[in-house]
N, C-alpha and C positions, 0 to 999 in steps of 0.2 A: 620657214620650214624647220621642225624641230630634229635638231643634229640626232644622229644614232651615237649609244654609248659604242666607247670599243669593244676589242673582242675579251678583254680583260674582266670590264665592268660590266657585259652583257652574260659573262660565263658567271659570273658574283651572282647577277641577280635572277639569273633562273636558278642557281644554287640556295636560294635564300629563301624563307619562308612568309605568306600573307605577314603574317603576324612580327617575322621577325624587321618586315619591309616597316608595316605600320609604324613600329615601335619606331626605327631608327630616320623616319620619317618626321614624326613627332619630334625627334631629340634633332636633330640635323640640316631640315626642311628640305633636303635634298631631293631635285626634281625627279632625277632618274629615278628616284623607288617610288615615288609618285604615279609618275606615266607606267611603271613595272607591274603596278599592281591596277590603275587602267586597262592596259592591255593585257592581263591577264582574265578580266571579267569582263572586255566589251562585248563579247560575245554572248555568254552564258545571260549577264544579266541583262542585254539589251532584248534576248529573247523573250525574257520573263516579262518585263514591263510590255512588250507587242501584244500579249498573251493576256496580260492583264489589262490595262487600256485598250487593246482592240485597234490602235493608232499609233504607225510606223513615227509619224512627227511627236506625236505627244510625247511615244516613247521616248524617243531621242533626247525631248527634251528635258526627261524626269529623268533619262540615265545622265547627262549635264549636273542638272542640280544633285543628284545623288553623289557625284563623285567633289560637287563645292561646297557640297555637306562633310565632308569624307574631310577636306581641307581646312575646312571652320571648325571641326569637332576633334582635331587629330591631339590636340592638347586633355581630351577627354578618354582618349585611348587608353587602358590601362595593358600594360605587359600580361601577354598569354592571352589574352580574352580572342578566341576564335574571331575570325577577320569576317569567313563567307555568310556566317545568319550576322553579323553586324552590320555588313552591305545590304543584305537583304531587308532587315529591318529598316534603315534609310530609306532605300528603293521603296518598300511596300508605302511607306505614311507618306513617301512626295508625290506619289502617284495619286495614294487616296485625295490627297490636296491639290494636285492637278487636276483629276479629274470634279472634283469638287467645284471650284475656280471655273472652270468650264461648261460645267451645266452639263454633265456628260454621265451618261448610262452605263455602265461596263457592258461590254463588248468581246465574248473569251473567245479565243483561237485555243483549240487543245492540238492542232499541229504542230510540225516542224516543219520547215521548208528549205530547201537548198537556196544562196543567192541567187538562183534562176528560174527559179520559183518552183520546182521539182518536188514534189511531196514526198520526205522520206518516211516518215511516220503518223498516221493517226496516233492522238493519247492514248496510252493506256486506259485510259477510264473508258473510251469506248469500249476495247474487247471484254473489261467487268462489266459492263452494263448490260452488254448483247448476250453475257451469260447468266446476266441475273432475270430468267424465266421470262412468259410472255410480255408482251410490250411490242413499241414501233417499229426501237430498233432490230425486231428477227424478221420484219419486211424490208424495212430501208436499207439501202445497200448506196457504198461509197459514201460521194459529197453529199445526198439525203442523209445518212446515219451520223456524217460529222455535224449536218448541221443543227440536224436535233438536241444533239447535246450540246454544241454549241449555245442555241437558246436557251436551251434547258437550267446549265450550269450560270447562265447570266440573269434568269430567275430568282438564284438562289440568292436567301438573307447575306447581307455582303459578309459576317464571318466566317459564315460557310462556304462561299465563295472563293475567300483567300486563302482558309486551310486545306482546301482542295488542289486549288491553283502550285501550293508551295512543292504539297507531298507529291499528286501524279504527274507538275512537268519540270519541278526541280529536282525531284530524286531528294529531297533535304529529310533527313531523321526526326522522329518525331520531334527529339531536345532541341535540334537548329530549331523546328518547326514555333516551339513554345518559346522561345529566347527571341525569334523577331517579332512574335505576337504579345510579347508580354504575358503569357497567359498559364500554366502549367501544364505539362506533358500530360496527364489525364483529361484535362479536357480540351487539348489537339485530338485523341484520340475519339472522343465524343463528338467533337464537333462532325468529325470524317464518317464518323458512322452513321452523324444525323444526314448530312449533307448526301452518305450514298442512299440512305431511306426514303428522304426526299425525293429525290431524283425518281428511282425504284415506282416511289406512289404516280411521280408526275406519268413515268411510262407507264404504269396500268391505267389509267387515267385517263391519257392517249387511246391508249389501245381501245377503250372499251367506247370511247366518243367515235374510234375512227370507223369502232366494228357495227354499231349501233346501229 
């Protein structure tokens, strides 16, 4: 069982920042800032990877290798470099390679759920969608409306997919957004416009096969 720091080194390291964790991480190999900055994203990024794989174990297992990434790469960390799109960028490519490895489909949850399975939020992306003019979603109501888009958004070409994925259920900026994708902030933006156009055509599209 892994001992708790004291009240000393526990007040240090909520006082301390990702970044300042990394670095002294890096220089020190010390476990406490290790598990500090674990526990500080088991949460958030185990979400992301359920959401993205579709798969509570897969996840599990890609949030694992993402943090023995984290450990094998900490000599690569350079001082200052934002810590949370550099988790995410990890996160995103062991997933695409776990799911790869697997023969697997993406599979998106745009929920939130409590540990007791409570549904605190539909995505965001649902209530844009339901106002972006005729379509399914102004019939479908509840678990039909999540599930539409649910399929809908697992349709999508997978860059489209995961610039969606990052902005409406991580909240991340477009800059985090273009720094875990490698790609420039202009076309994080393009991709998000394609992906709600997409989306947008599949509901007419719908609608007009359902109305027909």
């Amino acid at each position: 069982m892994m001992k708790a720091p004291d009240t000393d080194t526990a007040n240090d390291l909520a006082r301390t920042s990702d970044e300042e964790l990394l670095s002294r991480y890096r220089e020190t190999g010390r476990t406490e800032d290790f598990n500090a900055l674990v526990h500080r994203y088991e949460h958030e990024l185990y979400r992301y990877l359920v959401r993205y794989t579709g798969d509570r174990a897969l996840a599990e297992d890609v949030f694992q290798n993402t943090f023995l990434q984290v450990h094998l790469k900490k000599g690569m960390y350079e001082d200052g470099r934002p810590v949370r799109p550099w988790l995410y960028s990890i996160a995103t490519h062991q997933a695409v390679d776990a799911m790869r490895k697997a023969g697997r489909h993406p599979t998106v949850s745009l929920d939130q759920r409590t540990t007791s399975g409570e549904e605190v939020e539909a995505g965001r992306l649902v209530d844009l969608l339901a106002s972006e003019g005729p379509g399914p979603l102004a019939e479908l109501q509840g678990e039909e409306r999540r599930e539409w888009v649910r399929s809908s958004v697992a349709r999508l070409p997978e860059t489209l997919r995961q610039t969606l994925l990052l902005a409406y259920n991580q909240d991340l900026k477009y800059r985090e957004i273009a720094e875990i994708l490698k790609i420039p902030v202009g076309t994080v933006k393009s991709r998000l416009h394609a992906a709600l156009a997409k989306l947008q055509q599949m509901a007419r599209a719908d609608h007009q096969d359902g109305s027909g």
